[in-house]
C-alpha positions in Angstrom: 114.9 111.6 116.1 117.8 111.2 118.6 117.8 108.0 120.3 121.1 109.3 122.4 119.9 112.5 123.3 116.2 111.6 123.7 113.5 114.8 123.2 115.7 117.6 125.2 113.6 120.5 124.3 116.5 122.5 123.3 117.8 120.1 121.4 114.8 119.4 119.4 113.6 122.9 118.6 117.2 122.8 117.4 116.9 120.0 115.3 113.4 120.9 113.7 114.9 124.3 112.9 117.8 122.5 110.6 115.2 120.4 109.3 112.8 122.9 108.6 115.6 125.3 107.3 117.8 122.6 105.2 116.2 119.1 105.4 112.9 119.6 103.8 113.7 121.9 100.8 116.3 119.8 99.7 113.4 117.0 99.9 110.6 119.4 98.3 112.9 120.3 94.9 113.7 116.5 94.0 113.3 116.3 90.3 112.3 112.5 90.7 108.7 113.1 93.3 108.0 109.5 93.1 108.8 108.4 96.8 107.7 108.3 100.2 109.6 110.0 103.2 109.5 108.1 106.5 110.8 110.4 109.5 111.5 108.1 112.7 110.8 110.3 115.6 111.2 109.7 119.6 107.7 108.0 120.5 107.7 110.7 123.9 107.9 113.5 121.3 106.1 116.6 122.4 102.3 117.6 121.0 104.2 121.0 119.7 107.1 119.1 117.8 104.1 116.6 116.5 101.7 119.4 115.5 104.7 120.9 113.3 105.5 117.3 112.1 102.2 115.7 111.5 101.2 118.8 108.8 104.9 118.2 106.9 104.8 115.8 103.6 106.0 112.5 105.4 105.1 109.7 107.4 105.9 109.9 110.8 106.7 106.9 112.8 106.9 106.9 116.3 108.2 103.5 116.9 109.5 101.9 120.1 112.3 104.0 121.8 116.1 103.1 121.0 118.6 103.6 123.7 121.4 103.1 122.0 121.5 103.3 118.2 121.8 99.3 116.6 121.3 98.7 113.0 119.6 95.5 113.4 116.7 97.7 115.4 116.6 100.4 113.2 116.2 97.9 109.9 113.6 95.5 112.1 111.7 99.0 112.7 111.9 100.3 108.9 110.6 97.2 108.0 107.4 97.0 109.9 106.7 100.3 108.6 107.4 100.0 105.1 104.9 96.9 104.9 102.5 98.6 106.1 102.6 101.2 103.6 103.0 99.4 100.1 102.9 96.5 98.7 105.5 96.7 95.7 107.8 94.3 94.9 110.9 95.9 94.4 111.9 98.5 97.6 114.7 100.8 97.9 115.8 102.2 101.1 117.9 105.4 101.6 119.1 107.0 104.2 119.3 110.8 105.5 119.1 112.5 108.8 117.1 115.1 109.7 120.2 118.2 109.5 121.2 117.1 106.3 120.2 117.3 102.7 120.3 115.8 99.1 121.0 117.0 95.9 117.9 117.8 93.7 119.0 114.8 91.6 119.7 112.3 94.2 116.6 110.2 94.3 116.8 110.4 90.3 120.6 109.3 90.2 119.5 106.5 92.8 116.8 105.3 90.8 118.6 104.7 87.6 121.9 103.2 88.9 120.9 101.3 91.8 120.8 97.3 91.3 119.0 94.2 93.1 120.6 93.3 96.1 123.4 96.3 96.1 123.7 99.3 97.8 123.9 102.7 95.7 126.3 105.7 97.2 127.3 109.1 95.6 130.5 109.6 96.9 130.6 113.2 95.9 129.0 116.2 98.6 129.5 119.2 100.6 130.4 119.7 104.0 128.4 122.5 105.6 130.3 124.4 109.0 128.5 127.0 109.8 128.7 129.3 106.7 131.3 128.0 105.0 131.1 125.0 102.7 133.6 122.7 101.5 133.8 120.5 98.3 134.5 116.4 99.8 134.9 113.2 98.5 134.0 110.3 101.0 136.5 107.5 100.3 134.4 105.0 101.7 130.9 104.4 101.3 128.8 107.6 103.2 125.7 107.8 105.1 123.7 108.1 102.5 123.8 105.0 100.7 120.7 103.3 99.4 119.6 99.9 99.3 117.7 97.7 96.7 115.7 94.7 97.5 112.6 92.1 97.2 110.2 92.9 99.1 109.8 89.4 100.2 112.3 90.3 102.8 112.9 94.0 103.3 116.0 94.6 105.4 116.4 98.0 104.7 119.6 100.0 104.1 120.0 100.2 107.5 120.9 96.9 108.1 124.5 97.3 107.8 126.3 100.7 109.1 127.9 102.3 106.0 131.4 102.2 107.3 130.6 97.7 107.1 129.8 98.0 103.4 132.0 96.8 101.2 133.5 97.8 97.5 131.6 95.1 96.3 128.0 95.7 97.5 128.4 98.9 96.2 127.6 100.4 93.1 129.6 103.9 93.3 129.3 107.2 91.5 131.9 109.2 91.7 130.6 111.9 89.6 127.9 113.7 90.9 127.5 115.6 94.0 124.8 113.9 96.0 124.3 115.9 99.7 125.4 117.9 102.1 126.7 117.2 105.2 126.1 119.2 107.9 128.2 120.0 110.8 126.6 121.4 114.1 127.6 121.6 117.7 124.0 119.9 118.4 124.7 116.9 116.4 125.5 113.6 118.4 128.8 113.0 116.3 130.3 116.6 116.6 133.2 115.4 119.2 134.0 113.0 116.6 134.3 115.9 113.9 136.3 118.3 115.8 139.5 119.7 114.2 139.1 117.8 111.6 140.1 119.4 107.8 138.6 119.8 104.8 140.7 121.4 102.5 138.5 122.2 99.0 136.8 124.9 100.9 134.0 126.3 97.8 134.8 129.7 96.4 132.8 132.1 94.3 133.5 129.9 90.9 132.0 127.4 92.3 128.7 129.1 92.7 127.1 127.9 89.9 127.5 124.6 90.9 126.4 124.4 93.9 123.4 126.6 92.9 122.6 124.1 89.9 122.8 120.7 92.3 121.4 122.6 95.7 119.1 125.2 94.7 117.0 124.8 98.1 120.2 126.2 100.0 122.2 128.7 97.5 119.2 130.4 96.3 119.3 132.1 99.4 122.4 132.9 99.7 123.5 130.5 102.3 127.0 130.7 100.5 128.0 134.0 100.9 
């Protein structure tokens, strides 16, 4: 789950809380169900992490240990574990990390814009810091792309970083709002996020659209 950090205990129960409290109900409310969730996971994990993550709704993998992160390792890795697991002819990849969370629409808009041989992004998300949320538009393409592809060859959507993707691999929508991002002090990229701005923080108007797109979060009243 952390190939810089490793299985810290701290860190992990952190991590399974965010994915228990944000990850898997934006996964659970998906309008489109047809899909299968893979969660890479440290192959030292603990038997208490694994009893928690062995009863959720995905397939856990865990695959040989990554040092450092390299997208040729993670794809290569992917790969072995989507053969195993179908044998269709057409696969899409997306990505999303275990503190984060899509729109209930994502895997739907994926699905009917996405094109053989191109990556897919919704540019459109929120930025979560600790209670407040904030309205962003990625100019480039964002972690959480997709991928389409024969399955002759399944490279994944991990085999290029997202900031290496360029206009013209990638079908964009610029419409919808896709995920939300979700800055933490335990995630491995915080130093990179500090004092950074976001200035479209979300007010009450905008309640009813977050509610409408995230209704795993705002239903509780995450917002206020």
């Amino acid at each position: 789950m952390n190939p810089h950090l490793g299985i810290e205990e701290e860190w992990l129960r952190t991590r399974i809380n965010l994915l228990q409290e944000i990850t898997i109900p934006s996964i659970e409310v998906q309008t489109d169900k047809d899909f299968t969730w893979i969660l890479k996971c440290h192959p030292q994990t603990p038997s208490w992490a694994r009893k928690f993550l062995d009863s959720e709704n995905f397939i856990v993998s865990y695959a040989e240990e990554q040092h450092k992160y390299i997208n040729w390792q993670a794809a290569r890795s992917f790969s072995k574990i989507i053969r195993k697991i179908t044998e269709d002819k057409c696969i899409i990849t997306t990505r999303l990390d275990s503190d984060d969370a899509f729109s209930k629409d994502h895997i739907k808009l994926v699905k009917g814009n996405i094109q053989p041989d191109k990556f897919f992004d919704i540019r459109r998300g929120i930025v979560k810091i600790k209670n407040n949320y904030f309205l962003h538009h990625k100019n480039g393409t964002s972690q959480f792309c997709s991928f389409m592809e024969n399955s002759k060859q399944i490279k994944t959507v991990y085999y290029k970083t997202h900031p290496e993707i360029k206009e013209a691999e990638c079908i964009q929508d610029q419409i919808n709002l896709g995920w939300v991002q979700n800055h933490h002090p335990s995630n491995i990229t915080a130093h990179l996020k500090e004092g950074r701005v976001y200035p479209s923080q979300a007010t009450m108007k905008d309640w009813p659209l977050l509610e409408t797109n995230f209704p795993s979060l705002f239903k509780r009243r995450l917002f206020l």
